[in-house]
N, C-alpha and C positions, 0 to 999 in steps of 0.2 A: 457576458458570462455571469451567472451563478454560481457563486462559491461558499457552502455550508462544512462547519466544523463540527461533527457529532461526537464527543468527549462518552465513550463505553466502559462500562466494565468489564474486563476477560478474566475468567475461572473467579475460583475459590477465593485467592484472596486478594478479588477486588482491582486487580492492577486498570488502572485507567490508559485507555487508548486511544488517538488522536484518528477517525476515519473522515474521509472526505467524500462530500458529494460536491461532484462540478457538473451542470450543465447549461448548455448551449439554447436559450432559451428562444431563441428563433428556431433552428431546426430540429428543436425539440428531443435531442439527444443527453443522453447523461451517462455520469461513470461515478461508481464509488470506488473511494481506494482505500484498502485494510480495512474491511468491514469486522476489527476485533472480534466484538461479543454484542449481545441487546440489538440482534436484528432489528426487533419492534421498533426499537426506538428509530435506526436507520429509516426505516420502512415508513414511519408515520411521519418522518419529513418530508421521503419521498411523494406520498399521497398527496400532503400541505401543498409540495412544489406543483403536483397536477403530474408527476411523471407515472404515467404505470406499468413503463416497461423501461430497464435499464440497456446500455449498448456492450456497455464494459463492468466489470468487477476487476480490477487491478490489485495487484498483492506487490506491497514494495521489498516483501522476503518473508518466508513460510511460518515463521514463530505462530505460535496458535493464539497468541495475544493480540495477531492481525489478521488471523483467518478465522478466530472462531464463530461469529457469526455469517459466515459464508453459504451456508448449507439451507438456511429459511431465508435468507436474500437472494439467490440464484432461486427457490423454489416459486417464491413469490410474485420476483422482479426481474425474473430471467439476467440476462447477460451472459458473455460470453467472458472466463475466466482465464484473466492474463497472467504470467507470471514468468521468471526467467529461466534456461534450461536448467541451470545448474541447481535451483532451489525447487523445483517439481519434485524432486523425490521425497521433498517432506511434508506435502501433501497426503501423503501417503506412511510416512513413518516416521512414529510420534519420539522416535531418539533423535530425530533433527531437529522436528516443530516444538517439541518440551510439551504438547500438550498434555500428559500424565502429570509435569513438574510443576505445572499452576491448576490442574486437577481440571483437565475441558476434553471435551471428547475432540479425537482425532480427527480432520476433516474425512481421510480415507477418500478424496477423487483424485481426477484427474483435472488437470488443467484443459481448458478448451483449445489454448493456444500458449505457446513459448515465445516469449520474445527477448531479443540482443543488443545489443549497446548500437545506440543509433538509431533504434527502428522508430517509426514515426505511427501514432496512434493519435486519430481524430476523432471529435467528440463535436458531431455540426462541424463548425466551423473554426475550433478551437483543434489548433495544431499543439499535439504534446510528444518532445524526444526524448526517447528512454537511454539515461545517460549507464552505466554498468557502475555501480558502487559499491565491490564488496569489500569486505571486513571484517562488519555485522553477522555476515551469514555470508558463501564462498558465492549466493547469486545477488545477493544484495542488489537494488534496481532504486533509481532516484527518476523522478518523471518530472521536465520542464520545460514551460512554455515560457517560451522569448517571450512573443505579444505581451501577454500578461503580466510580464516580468516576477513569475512565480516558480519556487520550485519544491516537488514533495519528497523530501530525505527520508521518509521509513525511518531507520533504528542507526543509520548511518551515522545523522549530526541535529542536534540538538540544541538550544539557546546554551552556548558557550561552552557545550560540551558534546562528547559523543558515547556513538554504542558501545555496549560490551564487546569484547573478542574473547572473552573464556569461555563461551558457550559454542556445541559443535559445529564445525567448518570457521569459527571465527579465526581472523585472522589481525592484530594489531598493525602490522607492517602495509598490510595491502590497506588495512580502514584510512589509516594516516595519507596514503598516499590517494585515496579515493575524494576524501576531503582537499586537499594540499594541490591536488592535480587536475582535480574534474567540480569540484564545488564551487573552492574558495578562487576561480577562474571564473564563476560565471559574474556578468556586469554586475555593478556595487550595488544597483538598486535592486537587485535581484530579493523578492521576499521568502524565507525561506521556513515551508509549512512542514512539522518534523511528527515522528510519529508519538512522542509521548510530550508532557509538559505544557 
């Protein structure tokens, strides 16, 4: 497996965000997760890597600080657009996704597919279970592969610290327990790739 960290800028003022491309270099599959903002830049690693077509765009919860480059990476690099039921509607409306609040235009689609706590998404040969983490946002979504012994926390949990819950649908009590119950349970070598820092 291939594993790249594209560090983006999302809106106006500059917020950097943590997007990943993983792919399966054998069966020639790939997936980015939270493709923030600065497609290009996604885009022209993807090319580097030889990929010209993606399998997945995965959204670890709707803030537009992880979707905003979603719109020239589906256009370019197709894929089919993962994300959890309950955070779908802020694809679509920008008082959930904040995108007016860091000044980025609204993604305004629709997801290709909804997925649930447990569902199992392949990339090749590279098994990933979509664990339910919310908090952060009420669909908050964490995505992790045992093999690999990695996990991708979104806006969940963070190097010694975690997401906001003042922001809408957030919730402190469910974050704490998303961390406490479903995180801080996975094996200790577990490396843990977060959406900001």
């Amino acid at each position: 497996m291939i594993l790249k960290r594209v560090r983006v800028h999302a809106g106006a003022q500059g917020l950097l965000t943590n997007s990943y491309i993983v792919y399966d270099e054998n069966k020639k599959e790939a997936m980015v997760i939270d493709p923030g903002g600065e497609a290009n830049k996604i885009i022209d690693i993807l090319n580097i890597l030889g990929i010209e077509k993606l399998k997945y765009i995965f959204l670890t919860h709707c803030h537009a600080d992880h979707t905003g480059g979603i719109h020239d990476l589906k256009e370019k690099k197709g894929g089919k657009i993962l994300v959890s039921r309950e955070d779908a509607e802020g694809l679509y409306n920008e008082e959930i996704s904040l995108a007016y609040y860091i000044e980025m235009p609204n993604p305004e689609l629709e997801a290709d597919s909804r997925v649930d706590d447990g569902d199992l998404i392949h990339v090749g040969d590279i098994e990933f279970k979509v664990i339910a983490t919310p908090g952060h946002t009420k669909g908050g979504l964490s995505l992790y592969c045992e093999k690999e012994r990695l996990v991708f926390t979104g806006d969940t949990m963070f190097s010694g610290s975690w997401g906001r819950t003042d922001l809408p649908t957030g919730n402190f009590v469910e974050l704490m327990d998303s961390i406490t119950a479903k995180l801080m349970t996975l094996p200790e070598e577990t490396i843990c790739y977060p959406g900001h820092r």
